[in-house]
C-alpha positions in Angstrom: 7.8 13.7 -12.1 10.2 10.8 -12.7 11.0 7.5 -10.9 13.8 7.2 -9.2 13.9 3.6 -7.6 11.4 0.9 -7.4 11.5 -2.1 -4.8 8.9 -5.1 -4.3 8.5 -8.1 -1.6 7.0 -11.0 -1.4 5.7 -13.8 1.0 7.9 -16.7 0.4 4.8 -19.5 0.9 4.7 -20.3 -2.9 1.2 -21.8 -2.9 0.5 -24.0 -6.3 -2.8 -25.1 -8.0 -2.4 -28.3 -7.1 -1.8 -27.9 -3.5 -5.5 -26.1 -3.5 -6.5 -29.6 -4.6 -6.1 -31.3 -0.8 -9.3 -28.8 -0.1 -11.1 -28.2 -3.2 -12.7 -29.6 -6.1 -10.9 -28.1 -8.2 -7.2 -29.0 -10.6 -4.2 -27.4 -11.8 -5.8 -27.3 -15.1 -9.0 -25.7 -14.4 -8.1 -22.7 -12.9 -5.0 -22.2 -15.4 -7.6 -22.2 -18.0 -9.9 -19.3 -16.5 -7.3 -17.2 -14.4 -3.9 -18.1 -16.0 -2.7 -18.7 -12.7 0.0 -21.4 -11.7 1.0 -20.1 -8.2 0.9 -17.5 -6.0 2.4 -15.9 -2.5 0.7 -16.2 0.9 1.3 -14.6 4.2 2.2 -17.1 7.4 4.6 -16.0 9.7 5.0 -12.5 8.0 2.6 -9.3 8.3 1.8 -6.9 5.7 3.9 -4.2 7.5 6.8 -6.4 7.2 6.6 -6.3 3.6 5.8 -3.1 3.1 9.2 -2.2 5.1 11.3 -3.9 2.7 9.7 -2.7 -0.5 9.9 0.6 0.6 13.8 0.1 1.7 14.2 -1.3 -1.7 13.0 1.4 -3.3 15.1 3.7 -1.5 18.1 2.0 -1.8 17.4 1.9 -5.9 17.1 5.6 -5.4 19.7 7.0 -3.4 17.6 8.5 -1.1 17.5 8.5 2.6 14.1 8.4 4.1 14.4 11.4 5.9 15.0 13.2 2.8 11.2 12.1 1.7 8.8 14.8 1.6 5.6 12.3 1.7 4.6 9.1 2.0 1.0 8.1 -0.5 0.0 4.6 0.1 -2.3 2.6 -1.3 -4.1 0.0 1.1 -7.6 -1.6 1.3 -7.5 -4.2 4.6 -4.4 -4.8 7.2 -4.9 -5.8 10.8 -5.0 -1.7 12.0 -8.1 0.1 11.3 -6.0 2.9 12.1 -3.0 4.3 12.1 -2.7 3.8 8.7 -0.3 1.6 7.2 1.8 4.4 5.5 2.5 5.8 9.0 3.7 2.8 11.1 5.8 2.4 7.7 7.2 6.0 8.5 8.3 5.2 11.6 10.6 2.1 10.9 12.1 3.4 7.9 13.5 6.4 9.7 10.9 9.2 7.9 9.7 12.4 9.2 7.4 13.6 6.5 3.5 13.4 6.1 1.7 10.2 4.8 -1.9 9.3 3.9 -3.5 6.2 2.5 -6.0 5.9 0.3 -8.2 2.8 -0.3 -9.0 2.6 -4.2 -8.8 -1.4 -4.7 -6.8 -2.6 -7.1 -6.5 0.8 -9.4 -4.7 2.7 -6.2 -1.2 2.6 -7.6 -2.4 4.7 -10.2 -4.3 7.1 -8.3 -1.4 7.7 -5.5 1.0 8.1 -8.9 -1.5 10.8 -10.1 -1.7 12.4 -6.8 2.2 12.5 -6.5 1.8 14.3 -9.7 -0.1 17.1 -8.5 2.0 17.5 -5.3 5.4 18.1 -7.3 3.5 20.2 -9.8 2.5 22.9 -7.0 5.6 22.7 -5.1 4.2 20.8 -2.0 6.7 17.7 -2.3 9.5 17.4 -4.3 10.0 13.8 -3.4 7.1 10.8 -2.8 7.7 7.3 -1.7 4.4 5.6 -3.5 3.9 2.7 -1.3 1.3 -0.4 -2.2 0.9 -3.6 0.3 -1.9 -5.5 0.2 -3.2 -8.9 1.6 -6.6 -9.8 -0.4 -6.1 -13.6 0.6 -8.2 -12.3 3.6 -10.2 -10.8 1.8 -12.6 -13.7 0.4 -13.6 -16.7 2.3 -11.4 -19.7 1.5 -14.4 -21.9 1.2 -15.6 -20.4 -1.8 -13.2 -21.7 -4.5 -14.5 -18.7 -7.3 -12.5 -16.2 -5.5 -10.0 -17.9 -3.3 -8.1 -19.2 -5.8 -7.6 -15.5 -7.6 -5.3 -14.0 -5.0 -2.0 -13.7 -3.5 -0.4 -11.0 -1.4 2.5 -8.2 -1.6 4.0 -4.9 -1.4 5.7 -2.6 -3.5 7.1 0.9 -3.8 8.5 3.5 -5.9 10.5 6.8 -5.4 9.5 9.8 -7.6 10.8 13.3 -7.5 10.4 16.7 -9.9 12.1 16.3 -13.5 11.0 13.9 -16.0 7.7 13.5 -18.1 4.9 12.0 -16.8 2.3 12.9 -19.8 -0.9 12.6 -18.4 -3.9 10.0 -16.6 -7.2 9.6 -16.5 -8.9 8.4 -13.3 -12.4 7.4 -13.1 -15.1 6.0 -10.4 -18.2 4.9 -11.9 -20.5 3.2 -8.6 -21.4 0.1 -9.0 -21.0 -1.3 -5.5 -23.0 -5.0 -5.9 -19.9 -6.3 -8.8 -17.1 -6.2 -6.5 -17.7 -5.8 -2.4 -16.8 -7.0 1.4 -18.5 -6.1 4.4 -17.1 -5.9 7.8 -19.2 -6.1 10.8 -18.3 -3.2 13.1 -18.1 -2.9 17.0 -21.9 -2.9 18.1 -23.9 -0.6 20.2 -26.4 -0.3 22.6 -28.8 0.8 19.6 -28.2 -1.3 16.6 -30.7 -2.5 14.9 -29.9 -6.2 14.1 -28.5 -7.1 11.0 -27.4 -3.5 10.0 -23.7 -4.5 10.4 -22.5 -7.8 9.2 -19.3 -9.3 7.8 -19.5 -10.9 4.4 -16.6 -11.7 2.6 -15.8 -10.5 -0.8 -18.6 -11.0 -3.4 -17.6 -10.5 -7.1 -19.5 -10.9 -9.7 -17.0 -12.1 -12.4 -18.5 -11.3 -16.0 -19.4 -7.9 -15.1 -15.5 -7.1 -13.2 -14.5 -8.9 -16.6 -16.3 -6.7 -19.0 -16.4 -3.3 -16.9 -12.0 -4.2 -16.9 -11.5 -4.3 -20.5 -13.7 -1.7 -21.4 -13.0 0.9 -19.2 -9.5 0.5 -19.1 -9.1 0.0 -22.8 -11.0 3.7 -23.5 -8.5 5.2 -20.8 -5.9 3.6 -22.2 -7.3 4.9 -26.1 -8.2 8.1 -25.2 -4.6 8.7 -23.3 -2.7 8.0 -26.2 -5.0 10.2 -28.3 -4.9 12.8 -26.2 -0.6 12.6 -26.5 -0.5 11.7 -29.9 0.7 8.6 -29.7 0.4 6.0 -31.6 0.1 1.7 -29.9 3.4 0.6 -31.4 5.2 3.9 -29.2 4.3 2.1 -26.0 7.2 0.1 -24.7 5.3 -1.9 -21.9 1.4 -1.9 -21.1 1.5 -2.5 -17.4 -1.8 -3.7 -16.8 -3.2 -4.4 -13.0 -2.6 -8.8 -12.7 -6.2 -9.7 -12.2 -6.8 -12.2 -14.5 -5.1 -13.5 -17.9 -7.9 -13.1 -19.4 -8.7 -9.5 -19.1 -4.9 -9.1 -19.8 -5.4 -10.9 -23.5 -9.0 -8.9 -23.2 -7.0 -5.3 -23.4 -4.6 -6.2 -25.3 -7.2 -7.6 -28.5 -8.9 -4.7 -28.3 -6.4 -2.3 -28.1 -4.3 -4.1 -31.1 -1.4 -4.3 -29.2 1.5 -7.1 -29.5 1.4 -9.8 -26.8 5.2 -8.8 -26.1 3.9 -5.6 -25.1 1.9 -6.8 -22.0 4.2 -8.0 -19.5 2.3 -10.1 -16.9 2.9 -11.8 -13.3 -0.3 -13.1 -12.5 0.7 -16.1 -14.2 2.9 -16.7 -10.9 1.6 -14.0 -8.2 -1.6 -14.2 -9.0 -4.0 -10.9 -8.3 -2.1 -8.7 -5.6 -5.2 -5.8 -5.8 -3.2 -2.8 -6.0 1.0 -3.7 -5.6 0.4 -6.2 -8.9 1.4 -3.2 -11.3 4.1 -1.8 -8.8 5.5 -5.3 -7.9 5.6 -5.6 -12.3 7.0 -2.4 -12.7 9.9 -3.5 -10.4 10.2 -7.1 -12.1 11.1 -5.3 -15.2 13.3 -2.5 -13.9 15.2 -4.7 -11.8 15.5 -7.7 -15.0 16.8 -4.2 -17.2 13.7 -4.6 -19.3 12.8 -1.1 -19.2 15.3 1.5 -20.4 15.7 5.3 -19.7 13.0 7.0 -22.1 10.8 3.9 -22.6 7.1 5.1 -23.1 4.8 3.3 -20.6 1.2 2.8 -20.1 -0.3 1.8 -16.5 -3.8 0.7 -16.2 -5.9 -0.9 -13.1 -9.2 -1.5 -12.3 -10.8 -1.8 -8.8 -13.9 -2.1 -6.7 -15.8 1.5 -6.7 -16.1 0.5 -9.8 -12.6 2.3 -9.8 -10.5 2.6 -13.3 -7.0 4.6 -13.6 -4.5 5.0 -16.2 -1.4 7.0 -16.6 1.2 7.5 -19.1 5.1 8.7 -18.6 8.4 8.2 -19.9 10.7 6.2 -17.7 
C-alpha cells in the first residue's frame, strides 16, 4: 500500500509549563528536564469528534479522494465521551462515507497496528482504499492532581489515506501483558448484584521506569530486527517516526539503535504525548513542511499500554 494524503488537528489551548505552575509544585525547568516538553494542546470548547472531522477532511483533500470513494474506515481510539458508536462511525457520517469502519483500542502503538491492518485488507482485495484515522484525548485520562502524569499529555487527531501500489515492506506487532505498568479503570453502570468494590474508577497509573525501559527495548529490537529482516542498513532510513511519549525514550531509541539525532524527528517537545495520533500528527508535520520526499525509507515505532509495541517500515 502507499499513502496518499495525510491531515492532522489540533486544539488551539496552547497550555505552557509555566502556566501548570498557578496549580502545581512544579517549573518550566523541571518538567523540560524529564519529558522535554515546553507545551502542549488541550480540549475546551472543542470535542474529539470535531477534530477527528478535520483531520480526516485534510487527509482527503491531500489525497484527492472523495469520501464516498473510501472502502474503510480503521481507527484508532482508547476514551471519547461514546462508549459506543464508535468514533470511526459518527466520523463516517459527517464526512459523507458509506463504507465499513472499526476501531481498535491499542494505546499509543494503534497507528501502527490500524496501518498493518490496512495492509492486509489491500493485500486480499477487501479495500482498495483506507482512511487511517487516530483522535485521542489522554488529558482525561489521568487525574490532574497528580502532577507525574498530568503534565505528559496533550490531545489530537490525525489521519492518512492509503490505497494499493507502493511498498510497504513489512511490521512487526507485538502484545506482551503486563497490565500493572500502564492502566485506568472505569467504574461501570452497577447492578442489583455487584459485589462492592468490583468496579471502580481509577485514573491512569503508570509506572514510569518500567514504560521507559519496556519503550526502548522493545521498540529498538522491532525496529533492529525490521531492518534485518529487509536488509537494510540505519543510515537507509530517512526519518524514524517514533510515538512522542517522552524525549527521553526518543534519545533512548535513537543511542541504541546508532542512529543520527537528525534522523528522529520529534513533536513532543511542543504537543506533548498524544497516545496514538503523536506518530500520525508527525508524519503530517513533515509531509506538509516537504520534509519527506517520494521514495524516502521510513521507520514507525509506538509503544502502548497492553504492554503493546508496533513497528512498520515503507517507502513513502
Amino acid at each position: 500500500m502507499k499513502i496518499i494524503g495525510t491531515g492532522s488537528a489540533l486544539p488551539k489551548k496552547v497550555v505552557t509549563n509555566d502556566m501548570l505552575t498557578e496549580f502545581y509544585d512544579t517549573s518550566d525547568e523541571w518538567i523540560q528536564a524529564r519529558t522535554g516538553i515546553v507545551t502542549r494542546r488541550i480540549m475546551t470548547d472543542e470535542s474529539l469528534l470535531d477534530l477527528a472531522i478535520t483531520a480526516a477532511q485534510r487527509a482527503l483533500e491531500a489525497s484527492g479522494l472523495k469520501a464516498e470513494e473510501l472502502d474503510y474506515i480503521l481507527c484508532s481510539n482508547v476514551n471519547n465521551n461514546y462508549v459506543f458508536p464508535s468514533l470511526s462511525s459518527m466520523v463516517q457520517g459527517k464526512i459523507g462515507a458509506t463504507c465499513p469502519c472499526m476501531d481498535i483500542r491499542n494505546a499509543c502503538a494503534g497507528f501502527v497496528y490500524v496501518m498493518d491492518l490496512a495492509d492486509m485488507y489491500i493485500k486480499t482485495g477487501r479495500a482498495k482504499r483506507i482512511l487511517l484515522l487516530t483522535a485521542e484525548e489522554p488529558t482525561r485520562f489521568c487525574s490532574w492532581k497528580q502532577r507525574e502524569t498530568s503534565v505528559l499529555f496533550g490531545d489530537g487527531a490525525a489521519a492518512a489515506v492509503v490505497e494499493e501500489g507502493g511498498e510497504y515492506l513489512g511490521a512487526r506487532v507485538t502484545t506482551i501483558c503486563n497490565t500493572e505498568v500502564l492502566y485506568q479503570r472505569r467504574r461501570l453502570e452497577p447492578t442489583p448484584f455487584e459485589v462492592e468494590g468490583v468496579y471502580i474508577d481509577q485514573p491512569m497509573v503508570m509506572q514510569g521506569r518500567e514504560v521507559f525501559r519496556m519503550a526502548v527495548t522493545n521498540c529498538s529490537k522491532e525496529i533492529s530486527t525490521l531492518l534485518e529482516d529487509t536488509g537494510y542498513k540505519i543510515e537507509d532510513v530517512k526519518f524514524f517516526l517514533l510515538h512522542q511519549a517522552n524525549m527521553r525514550i526518543i534519545k533512548g531509541i535513537e543511542q541504541y539503535l546508532g542512529g543520527k539525532p537528525e534522523q528522529f524527528p520529534t513533536t513532543v517537545q511542543k504537543y506533548g504525548n498524544t497516545s496514538s495520533a503523536s506518530m500520525a500528527i508527525l508524519l503530517d508535520e513533515l509531509v506538509r513542511e516537504n520534509r519527506i520526499e517520494r521514495d524516502d525509507l521510513l521507520v514507525m515505532s509506538g509503544f502502548g499500554a497492553g504492554f503493546t509495541t508496533g513497528s512498520c517500515m515503507l517507502k513513502y
